[in-house]
PAZAPA-4460 file (N, C-alpha, C; in steps of 0.05 Angstrom, whole numbers, plus 32768, in hexadecimal, padded with zeros to 4 digits):
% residues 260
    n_x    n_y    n_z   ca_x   ca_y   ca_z    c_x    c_y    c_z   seq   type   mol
   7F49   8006   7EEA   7F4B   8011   7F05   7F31   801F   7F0C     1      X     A
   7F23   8018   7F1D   7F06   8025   7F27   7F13   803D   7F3E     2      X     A
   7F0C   804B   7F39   7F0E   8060   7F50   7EF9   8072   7F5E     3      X     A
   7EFD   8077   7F75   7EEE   807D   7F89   7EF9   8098   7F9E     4      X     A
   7EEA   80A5   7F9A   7EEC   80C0   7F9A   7EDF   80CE   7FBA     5      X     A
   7EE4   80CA   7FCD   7EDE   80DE   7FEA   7EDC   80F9   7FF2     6      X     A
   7EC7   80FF   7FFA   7ECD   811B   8009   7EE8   8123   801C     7      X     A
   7EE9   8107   802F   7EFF   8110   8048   7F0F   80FB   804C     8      X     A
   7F26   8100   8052   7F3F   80E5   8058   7F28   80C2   806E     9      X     A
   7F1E   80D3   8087   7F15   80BA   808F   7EFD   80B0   807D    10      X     A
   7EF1   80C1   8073   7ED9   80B3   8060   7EE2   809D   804D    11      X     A
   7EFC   80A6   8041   7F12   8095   8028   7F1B   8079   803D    12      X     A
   7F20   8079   8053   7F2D   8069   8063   7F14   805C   8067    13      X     A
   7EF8   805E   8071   7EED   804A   8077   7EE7   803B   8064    14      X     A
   7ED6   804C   8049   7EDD   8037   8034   7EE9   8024   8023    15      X     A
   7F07   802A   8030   7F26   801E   8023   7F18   8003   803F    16      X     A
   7F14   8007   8056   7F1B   7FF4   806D   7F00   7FE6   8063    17      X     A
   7EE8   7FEE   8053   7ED1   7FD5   8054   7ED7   7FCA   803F    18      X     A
   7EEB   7FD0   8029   7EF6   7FC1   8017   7F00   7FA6   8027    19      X     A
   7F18   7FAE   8033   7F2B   7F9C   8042   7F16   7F81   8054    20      X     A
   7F01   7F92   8063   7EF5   7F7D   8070   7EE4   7F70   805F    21      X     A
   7ED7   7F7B   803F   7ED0   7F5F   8035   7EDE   7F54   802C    22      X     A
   7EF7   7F4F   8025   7F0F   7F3A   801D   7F13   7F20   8028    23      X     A
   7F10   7F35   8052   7F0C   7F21   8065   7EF4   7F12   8067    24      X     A
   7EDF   7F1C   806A   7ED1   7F07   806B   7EC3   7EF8   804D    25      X     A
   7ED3   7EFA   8039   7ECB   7EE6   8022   7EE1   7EDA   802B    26      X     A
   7EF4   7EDB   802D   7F0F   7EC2   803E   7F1E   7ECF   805B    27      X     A
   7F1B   7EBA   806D   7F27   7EC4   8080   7F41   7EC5   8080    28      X     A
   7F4D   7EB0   8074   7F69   7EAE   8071   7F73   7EBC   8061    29      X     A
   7F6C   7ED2   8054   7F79   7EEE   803B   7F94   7EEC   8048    30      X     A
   7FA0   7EEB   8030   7FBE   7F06   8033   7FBE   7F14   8025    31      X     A
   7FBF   7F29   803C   7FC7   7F47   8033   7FE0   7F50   802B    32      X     A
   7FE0   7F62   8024   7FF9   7F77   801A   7FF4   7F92   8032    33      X     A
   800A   7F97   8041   8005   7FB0   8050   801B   7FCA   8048    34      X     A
   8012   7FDF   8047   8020   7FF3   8040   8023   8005   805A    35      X     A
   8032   8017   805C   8037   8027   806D   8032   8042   806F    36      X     A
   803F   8053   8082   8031   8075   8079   8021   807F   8082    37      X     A
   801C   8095   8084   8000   80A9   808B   7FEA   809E   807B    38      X     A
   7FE8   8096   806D   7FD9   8094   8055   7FC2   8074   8060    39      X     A
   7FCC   8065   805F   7FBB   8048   806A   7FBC   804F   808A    40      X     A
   7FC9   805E   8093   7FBD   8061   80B3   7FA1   8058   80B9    41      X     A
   7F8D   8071   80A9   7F78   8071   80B2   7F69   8056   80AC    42      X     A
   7F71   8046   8092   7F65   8031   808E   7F69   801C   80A2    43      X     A
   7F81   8019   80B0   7F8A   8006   80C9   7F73   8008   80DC    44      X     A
   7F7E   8027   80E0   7F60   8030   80F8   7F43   8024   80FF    45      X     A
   7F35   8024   80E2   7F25   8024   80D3   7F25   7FFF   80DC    46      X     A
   7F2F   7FF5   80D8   7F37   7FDD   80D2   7F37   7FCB   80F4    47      X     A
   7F42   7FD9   8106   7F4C   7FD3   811D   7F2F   7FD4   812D    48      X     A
   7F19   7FF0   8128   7F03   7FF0   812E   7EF2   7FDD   812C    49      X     A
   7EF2   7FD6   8113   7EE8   7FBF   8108   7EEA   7FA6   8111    50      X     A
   7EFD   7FA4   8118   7F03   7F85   8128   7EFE   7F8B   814C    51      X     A
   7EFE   7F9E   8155   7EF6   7F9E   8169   7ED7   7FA2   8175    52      X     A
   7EC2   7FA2   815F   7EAC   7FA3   815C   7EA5   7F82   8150    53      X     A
   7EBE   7F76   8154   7EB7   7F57   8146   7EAE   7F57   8124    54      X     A
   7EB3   7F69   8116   7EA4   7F62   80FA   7EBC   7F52   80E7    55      X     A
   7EDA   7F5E   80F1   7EF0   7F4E   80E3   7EFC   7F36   80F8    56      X     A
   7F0C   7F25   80E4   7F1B   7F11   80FC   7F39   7F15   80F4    57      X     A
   7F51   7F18   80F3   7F6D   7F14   80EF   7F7A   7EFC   80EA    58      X     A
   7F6B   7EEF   8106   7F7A   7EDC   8109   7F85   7EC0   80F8    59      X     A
   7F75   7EC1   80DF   7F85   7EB0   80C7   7F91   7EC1   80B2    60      X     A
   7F90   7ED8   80B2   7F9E   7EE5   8097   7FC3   7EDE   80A8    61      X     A
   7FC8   7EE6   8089   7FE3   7EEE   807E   7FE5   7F0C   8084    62      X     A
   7FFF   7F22   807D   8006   7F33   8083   8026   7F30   8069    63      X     A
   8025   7F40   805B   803E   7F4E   804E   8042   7F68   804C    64      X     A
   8059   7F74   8061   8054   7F91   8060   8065   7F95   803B    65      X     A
   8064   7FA8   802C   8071   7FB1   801D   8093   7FB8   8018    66      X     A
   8096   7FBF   8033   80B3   7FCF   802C   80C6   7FD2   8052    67      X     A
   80D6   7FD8   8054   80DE   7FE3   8064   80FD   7FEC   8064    68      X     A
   80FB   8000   8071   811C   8012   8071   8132   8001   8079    69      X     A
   8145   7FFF   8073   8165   7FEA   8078   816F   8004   8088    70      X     A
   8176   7FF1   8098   818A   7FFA   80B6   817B   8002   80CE    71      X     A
   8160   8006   80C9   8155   800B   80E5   8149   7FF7   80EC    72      X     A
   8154   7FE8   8106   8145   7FD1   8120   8126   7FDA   811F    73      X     A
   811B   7FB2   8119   80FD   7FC1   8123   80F0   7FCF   813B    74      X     A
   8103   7FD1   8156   80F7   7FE6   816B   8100   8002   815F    75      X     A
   8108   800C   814C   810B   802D   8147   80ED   8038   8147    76      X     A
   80EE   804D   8147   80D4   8057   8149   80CB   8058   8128    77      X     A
   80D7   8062   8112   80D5   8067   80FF   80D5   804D   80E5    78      X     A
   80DC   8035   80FA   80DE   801B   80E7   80C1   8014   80DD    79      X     A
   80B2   8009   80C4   80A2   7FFF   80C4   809C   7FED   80D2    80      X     A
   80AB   7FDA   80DD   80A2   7FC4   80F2   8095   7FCE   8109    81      X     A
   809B   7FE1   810A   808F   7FFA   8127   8070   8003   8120    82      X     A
   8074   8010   8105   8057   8017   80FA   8047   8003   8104    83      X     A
   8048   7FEC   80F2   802E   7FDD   80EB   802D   7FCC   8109    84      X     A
   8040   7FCF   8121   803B   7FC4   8137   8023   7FD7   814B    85      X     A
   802D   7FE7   814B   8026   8001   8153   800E   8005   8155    86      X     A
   8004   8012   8131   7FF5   801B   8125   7FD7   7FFD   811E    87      X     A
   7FDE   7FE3   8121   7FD3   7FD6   8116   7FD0   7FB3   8125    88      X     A
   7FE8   7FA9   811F   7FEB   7F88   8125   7FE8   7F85   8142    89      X     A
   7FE9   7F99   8151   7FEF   7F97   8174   7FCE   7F9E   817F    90      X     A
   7FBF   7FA8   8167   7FA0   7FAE   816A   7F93   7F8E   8165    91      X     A
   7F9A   7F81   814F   7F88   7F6B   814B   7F93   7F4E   8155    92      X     A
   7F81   7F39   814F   7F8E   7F23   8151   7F99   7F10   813E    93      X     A
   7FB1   7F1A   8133   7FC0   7F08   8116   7FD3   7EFF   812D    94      X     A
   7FD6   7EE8   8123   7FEB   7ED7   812E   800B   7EE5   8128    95      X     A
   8017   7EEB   8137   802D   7EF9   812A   803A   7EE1   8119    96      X     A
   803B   7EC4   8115   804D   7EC0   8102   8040   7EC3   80E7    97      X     A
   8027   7ED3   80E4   8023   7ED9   80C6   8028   7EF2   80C3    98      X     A
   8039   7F06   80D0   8041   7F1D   80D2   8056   7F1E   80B8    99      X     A
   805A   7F29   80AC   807B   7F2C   8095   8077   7F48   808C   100      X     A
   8096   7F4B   8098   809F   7F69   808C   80BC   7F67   808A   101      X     A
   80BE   7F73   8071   80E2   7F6B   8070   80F0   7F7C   807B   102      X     A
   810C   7F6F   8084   811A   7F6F   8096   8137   7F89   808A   103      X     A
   8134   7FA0   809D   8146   7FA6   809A   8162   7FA6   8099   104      X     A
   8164   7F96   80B3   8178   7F91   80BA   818A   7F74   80B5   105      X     A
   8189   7F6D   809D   8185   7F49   809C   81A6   7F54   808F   106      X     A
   81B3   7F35   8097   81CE   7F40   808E   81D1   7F33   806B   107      X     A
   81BF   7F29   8057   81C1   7F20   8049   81AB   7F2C   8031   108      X     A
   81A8   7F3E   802E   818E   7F49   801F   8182   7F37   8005   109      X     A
   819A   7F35   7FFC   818E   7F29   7FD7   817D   7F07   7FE3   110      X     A
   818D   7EF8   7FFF   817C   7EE0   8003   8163   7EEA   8016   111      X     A
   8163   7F03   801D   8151   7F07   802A   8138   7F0A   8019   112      X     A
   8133   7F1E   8006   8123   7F1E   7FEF   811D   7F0F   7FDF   113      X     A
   8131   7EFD   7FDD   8124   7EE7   7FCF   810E   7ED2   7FE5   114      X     A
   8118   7ED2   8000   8105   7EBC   800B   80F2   7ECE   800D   115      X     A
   80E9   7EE8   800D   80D2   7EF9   8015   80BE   7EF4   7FF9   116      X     A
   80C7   7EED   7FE5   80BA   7EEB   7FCC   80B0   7ED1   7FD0   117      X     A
   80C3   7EBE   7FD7   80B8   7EA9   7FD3   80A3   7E9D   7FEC   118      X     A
   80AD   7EA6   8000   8093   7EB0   800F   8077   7EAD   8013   119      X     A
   8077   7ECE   7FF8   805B   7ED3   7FF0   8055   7EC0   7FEB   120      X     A
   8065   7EB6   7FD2   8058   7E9E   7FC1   804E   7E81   7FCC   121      X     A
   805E   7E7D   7FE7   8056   7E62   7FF5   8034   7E6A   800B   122      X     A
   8033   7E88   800C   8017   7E8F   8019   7FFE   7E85   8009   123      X     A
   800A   7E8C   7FEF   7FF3   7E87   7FD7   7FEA   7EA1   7FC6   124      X     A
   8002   7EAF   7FCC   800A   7ED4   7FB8   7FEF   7EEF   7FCA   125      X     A
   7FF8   7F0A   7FCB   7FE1   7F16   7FD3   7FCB   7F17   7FCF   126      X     A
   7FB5   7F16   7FDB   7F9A   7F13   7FDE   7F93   7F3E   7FD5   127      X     A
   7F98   7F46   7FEB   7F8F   7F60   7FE1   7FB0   7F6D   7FE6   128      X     A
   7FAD   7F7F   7FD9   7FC8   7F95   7FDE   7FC2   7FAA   7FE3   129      X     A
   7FD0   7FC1   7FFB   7FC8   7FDA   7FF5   7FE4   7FE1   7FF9   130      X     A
   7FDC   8003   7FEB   7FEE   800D   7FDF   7FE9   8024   7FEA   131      X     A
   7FF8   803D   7FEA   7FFE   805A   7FEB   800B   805A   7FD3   132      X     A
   8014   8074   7FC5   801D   807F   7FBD   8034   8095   7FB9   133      X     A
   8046   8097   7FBC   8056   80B1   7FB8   8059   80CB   7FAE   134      X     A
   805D   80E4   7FB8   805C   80FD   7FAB   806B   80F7   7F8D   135      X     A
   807B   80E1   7F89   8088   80EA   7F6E   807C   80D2   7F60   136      X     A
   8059   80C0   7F67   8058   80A6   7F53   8062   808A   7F5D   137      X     A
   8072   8089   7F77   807A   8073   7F79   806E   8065   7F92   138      X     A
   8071   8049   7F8A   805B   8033   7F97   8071   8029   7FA1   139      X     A
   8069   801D   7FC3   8087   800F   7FD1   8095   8026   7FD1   140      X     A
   80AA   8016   7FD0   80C7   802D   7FC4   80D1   8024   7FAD   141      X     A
   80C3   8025   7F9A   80C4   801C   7F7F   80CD   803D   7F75   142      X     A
   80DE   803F   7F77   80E4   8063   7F70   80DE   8062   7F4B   143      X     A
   80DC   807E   7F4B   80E3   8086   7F29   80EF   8079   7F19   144      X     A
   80F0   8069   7F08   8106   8054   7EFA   8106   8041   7EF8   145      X     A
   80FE   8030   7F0A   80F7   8014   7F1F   80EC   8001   7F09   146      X     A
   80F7   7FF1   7F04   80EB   7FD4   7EF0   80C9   7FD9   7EF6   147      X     A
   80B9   7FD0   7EE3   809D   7FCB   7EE9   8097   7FB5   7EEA   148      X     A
   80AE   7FA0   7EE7   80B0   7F7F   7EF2   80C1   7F76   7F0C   149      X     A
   80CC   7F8B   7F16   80D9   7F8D   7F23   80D7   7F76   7F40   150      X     A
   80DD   7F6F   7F50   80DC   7F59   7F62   80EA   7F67   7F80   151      X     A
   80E0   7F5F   7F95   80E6   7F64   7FAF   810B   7F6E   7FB1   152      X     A
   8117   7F78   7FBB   8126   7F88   7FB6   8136   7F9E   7FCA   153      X     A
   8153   7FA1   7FC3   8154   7FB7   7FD3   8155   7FCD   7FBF   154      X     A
   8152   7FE7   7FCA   814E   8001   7FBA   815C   8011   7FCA   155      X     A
   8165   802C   7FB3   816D   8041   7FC3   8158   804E   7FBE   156      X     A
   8153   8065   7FD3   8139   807D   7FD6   813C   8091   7FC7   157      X     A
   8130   8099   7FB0   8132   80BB   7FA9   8136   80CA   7FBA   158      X     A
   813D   80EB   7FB4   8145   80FD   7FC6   8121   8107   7FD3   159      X     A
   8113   8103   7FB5   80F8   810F   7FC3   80E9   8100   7FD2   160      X     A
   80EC   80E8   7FD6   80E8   80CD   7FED   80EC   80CC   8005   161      X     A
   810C   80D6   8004   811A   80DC   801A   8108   80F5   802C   162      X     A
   810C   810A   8023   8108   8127   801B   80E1   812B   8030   163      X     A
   80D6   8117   801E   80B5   8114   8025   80B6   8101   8045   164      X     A
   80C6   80F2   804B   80C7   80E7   8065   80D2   80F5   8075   165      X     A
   80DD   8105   8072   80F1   8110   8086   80E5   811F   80A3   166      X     A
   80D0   8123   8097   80BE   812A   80AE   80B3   8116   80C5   167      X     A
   80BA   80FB   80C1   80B9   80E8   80D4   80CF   80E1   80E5   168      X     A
   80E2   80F3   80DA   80F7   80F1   80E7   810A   810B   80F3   169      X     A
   8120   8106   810D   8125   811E   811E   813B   8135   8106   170      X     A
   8142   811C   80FC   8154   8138   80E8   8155   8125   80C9   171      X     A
   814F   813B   80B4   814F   8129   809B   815E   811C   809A   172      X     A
   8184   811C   809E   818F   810A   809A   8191   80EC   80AD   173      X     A
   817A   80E5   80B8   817B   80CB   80C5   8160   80BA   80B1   174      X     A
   8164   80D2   809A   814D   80BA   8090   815B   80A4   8073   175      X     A
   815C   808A   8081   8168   8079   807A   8167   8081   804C   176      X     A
   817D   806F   8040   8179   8079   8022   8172   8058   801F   177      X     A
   8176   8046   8025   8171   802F   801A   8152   8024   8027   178      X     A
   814B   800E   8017   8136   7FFF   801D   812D   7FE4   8014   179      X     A
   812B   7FDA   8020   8115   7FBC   8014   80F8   7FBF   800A   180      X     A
   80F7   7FBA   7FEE   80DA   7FBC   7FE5   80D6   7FA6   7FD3   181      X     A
   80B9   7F9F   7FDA   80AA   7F94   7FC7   80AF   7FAA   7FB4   182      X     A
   80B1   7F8F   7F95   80AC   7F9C   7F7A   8096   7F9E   7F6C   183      X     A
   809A   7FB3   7F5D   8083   7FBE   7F4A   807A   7FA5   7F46   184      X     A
   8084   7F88   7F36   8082   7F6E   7F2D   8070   7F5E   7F47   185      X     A
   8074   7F60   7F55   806C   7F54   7F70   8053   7F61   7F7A   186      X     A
   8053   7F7E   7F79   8038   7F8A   7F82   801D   7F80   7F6E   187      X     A
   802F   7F83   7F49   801B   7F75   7F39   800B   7F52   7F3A   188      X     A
   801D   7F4B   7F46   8013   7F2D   7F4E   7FF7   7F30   7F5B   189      X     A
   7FF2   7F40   7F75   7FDC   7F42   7F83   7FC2   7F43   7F74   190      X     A
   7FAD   7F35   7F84   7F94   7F2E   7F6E   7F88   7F4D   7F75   191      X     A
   7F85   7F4E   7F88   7F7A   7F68   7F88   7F90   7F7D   7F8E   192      X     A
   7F8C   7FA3   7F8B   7F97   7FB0   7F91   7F83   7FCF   7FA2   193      X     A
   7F8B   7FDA   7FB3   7F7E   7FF0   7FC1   7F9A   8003   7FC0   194      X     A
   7F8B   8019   7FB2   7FA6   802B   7FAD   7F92   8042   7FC0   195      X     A
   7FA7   804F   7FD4   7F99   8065   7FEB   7FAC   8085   7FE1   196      X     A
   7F9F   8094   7FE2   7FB5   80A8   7FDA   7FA0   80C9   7FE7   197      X     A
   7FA8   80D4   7FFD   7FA1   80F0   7FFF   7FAB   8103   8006   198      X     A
   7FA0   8114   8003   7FAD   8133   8003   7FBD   8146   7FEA   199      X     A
   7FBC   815C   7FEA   7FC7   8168   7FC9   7FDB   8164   7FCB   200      X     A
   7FEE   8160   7FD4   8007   815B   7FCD   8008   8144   7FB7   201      X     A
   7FFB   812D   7FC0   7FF3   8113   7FA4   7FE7   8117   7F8E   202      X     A
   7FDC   812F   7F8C   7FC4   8124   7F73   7FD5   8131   7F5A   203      X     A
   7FF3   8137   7F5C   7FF8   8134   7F3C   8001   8119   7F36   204      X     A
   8007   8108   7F53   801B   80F4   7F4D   7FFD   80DB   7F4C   205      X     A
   7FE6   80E1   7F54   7FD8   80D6   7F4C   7FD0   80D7   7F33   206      X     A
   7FC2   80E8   7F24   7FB8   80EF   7F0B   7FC9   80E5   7EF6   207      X     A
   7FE8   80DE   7EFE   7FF6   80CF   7EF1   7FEF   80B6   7EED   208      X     A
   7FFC   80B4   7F08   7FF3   809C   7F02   7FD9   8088   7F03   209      X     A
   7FC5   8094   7EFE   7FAB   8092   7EF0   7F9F   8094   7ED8   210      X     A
   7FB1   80AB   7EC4   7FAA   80B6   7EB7   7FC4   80B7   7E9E   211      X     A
   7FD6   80BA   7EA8   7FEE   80B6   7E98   7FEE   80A4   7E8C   212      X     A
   800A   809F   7E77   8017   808B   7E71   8022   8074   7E87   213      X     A
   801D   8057   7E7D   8032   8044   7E8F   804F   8045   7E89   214      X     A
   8061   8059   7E9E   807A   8058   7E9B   807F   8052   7EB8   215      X     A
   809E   804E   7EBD   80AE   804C   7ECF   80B6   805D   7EDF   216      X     A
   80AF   8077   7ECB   80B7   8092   7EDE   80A6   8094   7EF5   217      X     A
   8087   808F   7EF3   806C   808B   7F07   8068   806B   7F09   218      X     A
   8079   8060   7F17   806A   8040   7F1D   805B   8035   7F2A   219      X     A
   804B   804B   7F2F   8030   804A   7F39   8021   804B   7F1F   220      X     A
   801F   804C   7F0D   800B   804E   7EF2   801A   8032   7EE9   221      X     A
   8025   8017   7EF3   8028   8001   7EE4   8001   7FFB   7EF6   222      X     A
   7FFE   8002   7F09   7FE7   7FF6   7F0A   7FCA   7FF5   7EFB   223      X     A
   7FD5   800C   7EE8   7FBC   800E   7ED1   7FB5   7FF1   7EC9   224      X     A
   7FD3   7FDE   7EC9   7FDB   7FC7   7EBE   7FC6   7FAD   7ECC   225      X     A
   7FC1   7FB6   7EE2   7FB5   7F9C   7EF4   7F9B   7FA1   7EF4   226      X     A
   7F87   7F84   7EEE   7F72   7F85   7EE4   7F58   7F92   7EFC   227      X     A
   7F64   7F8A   7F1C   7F5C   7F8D   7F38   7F58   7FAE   7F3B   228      X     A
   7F63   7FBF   7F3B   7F68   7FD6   7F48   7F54   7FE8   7F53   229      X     A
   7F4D   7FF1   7F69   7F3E   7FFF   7F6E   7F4A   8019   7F81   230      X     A
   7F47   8030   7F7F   7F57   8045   7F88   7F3F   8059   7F94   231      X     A
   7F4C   8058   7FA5   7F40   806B   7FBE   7F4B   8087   7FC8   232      X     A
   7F34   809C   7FBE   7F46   80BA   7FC3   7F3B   80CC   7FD4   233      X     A
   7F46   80E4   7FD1   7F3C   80F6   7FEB   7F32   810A   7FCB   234      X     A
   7F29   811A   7FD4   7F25   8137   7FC2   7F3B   813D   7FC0   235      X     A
   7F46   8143   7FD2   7F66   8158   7FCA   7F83   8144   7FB9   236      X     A
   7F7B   8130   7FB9   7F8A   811F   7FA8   7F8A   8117   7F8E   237      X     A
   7F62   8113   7F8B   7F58   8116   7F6C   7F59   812C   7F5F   238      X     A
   7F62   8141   7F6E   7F5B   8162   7F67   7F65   8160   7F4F   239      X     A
   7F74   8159   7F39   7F86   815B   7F1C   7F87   8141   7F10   240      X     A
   7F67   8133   7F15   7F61   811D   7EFE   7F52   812D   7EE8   241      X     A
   7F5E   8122   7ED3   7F4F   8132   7EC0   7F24   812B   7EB3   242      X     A
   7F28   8115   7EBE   7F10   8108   7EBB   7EFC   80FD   7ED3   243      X     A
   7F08   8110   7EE7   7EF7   810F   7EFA   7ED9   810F   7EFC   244      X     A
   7EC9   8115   7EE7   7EB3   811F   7EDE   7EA7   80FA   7EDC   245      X     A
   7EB1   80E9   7ECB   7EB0   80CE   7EC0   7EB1   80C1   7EE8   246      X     A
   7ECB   80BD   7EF5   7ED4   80B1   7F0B   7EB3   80B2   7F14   247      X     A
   7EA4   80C4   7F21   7E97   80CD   7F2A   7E78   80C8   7F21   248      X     A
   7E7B   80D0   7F0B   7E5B   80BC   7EFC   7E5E   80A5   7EFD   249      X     A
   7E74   808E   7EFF   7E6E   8074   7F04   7E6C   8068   7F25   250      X     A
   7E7E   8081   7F33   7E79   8078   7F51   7E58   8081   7F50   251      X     A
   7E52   808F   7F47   7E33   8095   7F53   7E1F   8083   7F41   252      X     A
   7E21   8073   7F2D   7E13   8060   7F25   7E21   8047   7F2D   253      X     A
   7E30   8045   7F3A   7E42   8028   7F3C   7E2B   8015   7F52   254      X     A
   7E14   8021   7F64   7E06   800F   7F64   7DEF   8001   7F51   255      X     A
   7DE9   8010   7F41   7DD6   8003   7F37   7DEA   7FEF   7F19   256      X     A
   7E00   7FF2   7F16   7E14   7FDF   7F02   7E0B   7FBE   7F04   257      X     A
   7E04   7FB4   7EE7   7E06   7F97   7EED   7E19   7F8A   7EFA   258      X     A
   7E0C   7F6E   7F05   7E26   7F67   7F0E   7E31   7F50   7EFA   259      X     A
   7E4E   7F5B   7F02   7E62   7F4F   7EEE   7E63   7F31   7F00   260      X     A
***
């Protein structure tokens, strides 16, 4: 896992977004992995700029959002289908039928996840993935516990899941407990990975899973596992890596590194 270390959230975001745009232009047709949250906001941003300055194109990628909440219609305000419309797909030019985000409201979940997997697999599997993180370690809604082979899926939400969103919503209890997620197993497929994570509230659940053991309890540290990873932080997130000292001497020699 190479990691990359920022002064300030948009500084982390532009560099997460010139990742993304060289993906695009070594293939136009990438599929992505999209994540949701405060967290890849700025990279969208970042991203949306970009294409309106002409340096990105959309219009042959793919799109897999990660996850989304069961029972809320994609017009809710709080649905991911809303986010990434919102915040993102309604800025560029992707064809919406390469749009995919799973469906909350599908009356059949177990055939719904399975055609979402198989899906991916008929796109030609993720190109890049990004990711956030959770205050307690967890990737998607891959909560605490969560198989690390695990496959697209419904889940129930931890209380501290719940608990950490609730602020997107008018009273905690409308924040849904179930969900559709890509699995830990499924995120590992992706050739590449961009893990985004800022502010102190993350950096124990980072340093875990950076620095930890690969367990289930943080399934965000199965990504130690994937050969791709590159992770993008703020200061106040790296604040409790223990080897911050190392991160940092290779970002500042990482230009002059052979190339591999």
């Amino acid at each position: 896992m190479e990691i990359c270390i920022y002064r300030a959230y948009e500084e982390m975001s532009r560099a997460a977004a010139q990742e993304v745009a060289d993906v695009l232009n070594a293939k136009p047709n990438a599929v992505l992995g999209m994540a949701t949250g405060s967290t890849p906001l700025g990279v969208y941003q970042q991203l949306v700029k970009m294409h309106t300055r002409g340096e990105i194109d959309f219009s042959h990628v793919t799109t897999f959002n990660l996850d989304e909440y069961v029972g809320l219609p994609i017009t809710h305000a709080q649905s991911y289908h809303r986010f990434m419309h919102e915040n993102f797909f309604r800025h560029i030019n992707i064809p919406p039928q390469n749009i995919h985000i799973p469906s909350g409201t599908t009356t059949n979940y177990r055939a719904f996840c399975d055609w979402y997997e198989k899906r991916i697999e008929e796109a030609g599997g993720i190109d890049l993935q990004i990711l956030g993180i959770g205050s307690d370690g967890h990737i998607a809604f891959n909560e605490p516990g969560s198989s690390l082979s695990s496959r697209t899926r419904l889940k129930t939400l931890a209380k501290q899941t719940i608990d950490d969103n609730a602020r997107f919503f008018d009273k905690p209890q409308d924040v849904p407990i179930y969900a559709i997620t890509m699995g830990v197993g499924t995120i590992l497929e992706a050739k590449q990975i961009l893990l985004l994570a800022n502010g102190a509230n993350k950096a124990q659940a980072v340093a875990e899973a950076v620095e930890g053991p690969v367990t289930s309890m943080i399934t965000a540290s199965a990504l130690q596992m994937h050969p791709s990873v590159r992770a993008f932080f703020d200061e106040a997130a790296a604040a409790k890596l223990k080897m911050r000292e190392y991160y940092d001497w290779i970002q500042f020699h990482k230009p002059g590194a052979p190339r591999v």
